[in-house]
C-alpha positions in Angstrom: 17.6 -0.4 -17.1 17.3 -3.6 -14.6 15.3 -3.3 -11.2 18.0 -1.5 -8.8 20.2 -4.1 -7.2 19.0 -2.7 -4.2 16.1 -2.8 -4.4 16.1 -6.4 -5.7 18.0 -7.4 -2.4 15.0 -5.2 -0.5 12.9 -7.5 -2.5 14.6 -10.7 -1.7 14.8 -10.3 2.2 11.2 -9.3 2.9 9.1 -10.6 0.2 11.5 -14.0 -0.3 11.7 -13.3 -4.3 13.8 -13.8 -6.3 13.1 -12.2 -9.9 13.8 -14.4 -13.3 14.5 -13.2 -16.5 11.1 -13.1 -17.1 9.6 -11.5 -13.9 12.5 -8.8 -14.3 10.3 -7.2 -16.7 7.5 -7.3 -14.9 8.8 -5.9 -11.8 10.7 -3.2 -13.8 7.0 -2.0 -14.9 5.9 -1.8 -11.1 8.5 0.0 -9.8 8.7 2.8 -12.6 4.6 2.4 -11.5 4.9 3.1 -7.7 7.5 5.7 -8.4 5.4 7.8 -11.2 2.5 7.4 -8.4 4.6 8.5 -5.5 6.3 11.4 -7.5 4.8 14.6 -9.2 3.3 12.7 -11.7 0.8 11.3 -9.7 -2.0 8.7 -10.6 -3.4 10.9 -13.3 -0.2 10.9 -15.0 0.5 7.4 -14.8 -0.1 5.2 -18.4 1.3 2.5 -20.5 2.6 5.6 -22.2 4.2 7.5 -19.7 5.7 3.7 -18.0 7.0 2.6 -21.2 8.4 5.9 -22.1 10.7 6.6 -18.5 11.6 2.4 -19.4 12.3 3.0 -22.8 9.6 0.1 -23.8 7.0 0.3 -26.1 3.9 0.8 -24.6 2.5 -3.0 -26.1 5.4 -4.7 -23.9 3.4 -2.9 -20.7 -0.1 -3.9 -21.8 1.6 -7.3 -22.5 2.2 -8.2 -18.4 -0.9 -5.7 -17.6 -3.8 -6.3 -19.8 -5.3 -2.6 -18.3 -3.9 0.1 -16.2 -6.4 -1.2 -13.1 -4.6 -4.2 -13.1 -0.8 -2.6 -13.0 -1.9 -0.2 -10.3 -3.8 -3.3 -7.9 -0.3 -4.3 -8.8 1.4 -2.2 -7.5 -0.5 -1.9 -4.7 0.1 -5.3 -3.7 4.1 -5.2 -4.1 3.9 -2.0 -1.5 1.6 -3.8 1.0 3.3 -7.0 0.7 6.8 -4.9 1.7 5.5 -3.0 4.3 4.2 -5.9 6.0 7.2 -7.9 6.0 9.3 -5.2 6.7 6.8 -4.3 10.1 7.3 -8.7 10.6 10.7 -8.6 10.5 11.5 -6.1 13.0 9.4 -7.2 15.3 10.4 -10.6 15.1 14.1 -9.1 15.8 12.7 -6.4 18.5 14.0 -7.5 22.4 11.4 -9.5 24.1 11.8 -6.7 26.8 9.2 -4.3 28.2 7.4 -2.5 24.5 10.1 -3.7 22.5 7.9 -6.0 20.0 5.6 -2.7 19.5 8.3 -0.6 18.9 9.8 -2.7 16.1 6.6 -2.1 14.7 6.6 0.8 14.4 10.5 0.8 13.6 9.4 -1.3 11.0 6.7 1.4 9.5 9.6 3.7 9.2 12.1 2.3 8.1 9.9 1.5 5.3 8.9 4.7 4.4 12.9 5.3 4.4 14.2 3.0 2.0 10.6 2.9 -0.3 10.1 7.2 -0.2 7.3 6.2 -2.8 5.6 3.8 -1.1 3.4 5.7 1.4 1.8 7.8 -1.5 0.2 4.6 -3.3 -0.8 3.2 -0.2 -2.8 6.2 0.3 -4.0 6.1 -3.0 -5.7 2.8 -1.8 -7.4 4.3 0.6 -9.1 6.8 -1.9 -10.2 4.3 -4.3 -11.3 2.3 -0.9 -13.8 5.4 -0.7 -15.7 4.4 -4.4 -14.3 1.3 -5.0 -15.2 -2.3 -3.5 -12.9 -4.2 -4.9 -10.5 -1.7 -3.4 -12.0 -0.8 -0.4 -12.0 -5.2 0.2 -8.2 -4.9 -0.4 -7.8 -2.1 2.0 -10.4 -3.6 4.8 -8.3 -7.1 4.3 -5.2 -5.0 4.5 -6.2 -2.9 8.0 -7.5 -6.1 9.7 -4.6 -8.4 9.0 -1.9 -5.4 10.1 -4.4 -4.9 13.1 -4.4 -8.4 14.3 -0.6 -8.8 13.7 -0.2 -6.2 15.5 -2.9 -7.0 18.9 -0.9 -10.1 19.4 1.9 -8.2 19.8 0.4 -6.2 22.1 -1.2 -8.4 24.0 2.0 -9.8 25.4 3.0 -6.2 27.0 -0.6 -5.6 28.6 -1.6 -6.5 31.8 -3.5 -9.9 31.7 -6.4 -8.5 32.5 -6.3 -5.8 29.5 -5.5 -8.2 27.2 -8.9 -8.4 26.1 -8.6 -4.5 24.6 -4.9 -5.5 22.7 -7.6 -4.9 19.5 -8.6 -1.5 20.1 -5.3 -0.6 20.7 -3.6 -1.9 18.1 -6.1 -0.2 15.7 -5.5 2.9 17.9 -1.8 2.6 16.9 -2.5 1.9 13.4 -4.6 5.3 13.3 -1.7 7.4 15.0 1.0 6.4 12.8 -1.3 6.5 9.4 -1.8 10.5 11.0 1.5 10.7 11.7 2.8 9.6 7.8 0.3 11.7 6.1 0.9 14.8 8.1 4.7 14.2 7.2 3.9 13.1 3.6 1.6 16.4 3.0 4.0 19.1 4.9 7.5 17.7 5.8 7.0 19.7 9.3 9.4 17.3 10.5 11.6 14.6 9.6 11.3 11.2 9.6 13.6 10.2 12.5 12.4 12.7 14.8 8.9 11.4 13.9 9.5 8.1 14.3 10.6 9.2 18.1 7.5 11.1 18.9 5.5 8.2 17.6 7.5 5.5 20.0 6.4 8.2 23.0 3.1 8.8 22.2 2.5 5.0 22.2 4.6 4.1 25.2 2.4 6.9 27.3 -0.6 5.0 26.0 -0.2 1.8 26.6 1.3 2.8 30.2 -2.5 4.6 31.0 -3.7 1.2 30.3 
């Protein structure tokens, strides 16, 4: 079993690698990772044993690249931050220029994300609750948060009034706390799908920033 070819072009776009013969491994082990997290089995349920069983490896080749499960699941939790945040770059970097455009390929971005990586959204907020014990983690997530936060004020700084430029921070954390809200209400219920949430998200932003 190789890592999906589509997910290896995923891969390739947004996070510029390119995986050789002996990263394939590697990568293999964090994507049977994320997607044992992101499914039923849940973190409790993810091992060496239970990775190298769904890969058909023995379970010394996956202590081999990860000397402990810690270190595989900081792992993983790097590949799915670094792919979210590329994939929120890139569309806004292709987003028209015009009115909220650059915020809404952000927030384009977020979905589409959570469209082609299903499995993604449940690790990242299995970050958040080691965050809650853990400071190694909750350093990774704090990083994490302030980076996306000031990506994202400079985007929307250019669509505020010069004068309320100065409060593009609060709102772009403001934005970040709507659409995390948004993605666990329709990670924990499915009371909608993701299109039509995506939508109400694009709204809910556009009448904000207009009050502003």
């Amino acid at each position: 079993m190789n890592v999906s070819e589509r997910n290896r072009a995923l891969y390739a776009k947004f996070l510029n690698f390119k995986p050789s013969r002996g990263d394939e491994r590697r990568l293999r082990i964090l994507e049977k990772t994320i997607e044992l997290i992101g499914s039923g089995t849940g973190i409790e349920g993810t091992s060496f044993e239970s990775i190298g069983k769904s890969l058909e490896m023995l379970r010394a080749h996956v202590a081999y690249y990860y000397p402990d499960r810690e270190a595989l699941i900081e792992a993983a939790i790097k590949l799915v931050v670094s792919t979210v945040q590329n994939y929120t770059v890139d569309h806004v970097r292709k987003a028209a220029d015009e009115g909220f455009g650059k915020v809404d390929g952000f927030v384009d971005g977020t979905f589409a994300w959570v469209r082609d990586f299903p499995t993604h959204p449940r690790v990242i907020l299995l970050l958040y609750y080691y965050a809650s014990f853990n400071k190694s983690y909750k350093d990774l997530h704090d990083r994490v948060r302030r980076l996306g936060a000031e990506r994202l004020a400079a985007t929307v700084a250019e669509v505020l009034p010069t004068k309320k430029r100065r409060q593009a921070m609060s709102v772009a954390k403001w934005i970040q706390s709507l659409l995390t809200g948004h993605l666990v209400d329709y990670l924990t219920t499915h009371s909608t799908d993701l299109e039509t949430l995506r939508k109400k998200s694009v709204r809910e932003i556009h009448t904000y920033l207009k009050t502003i």
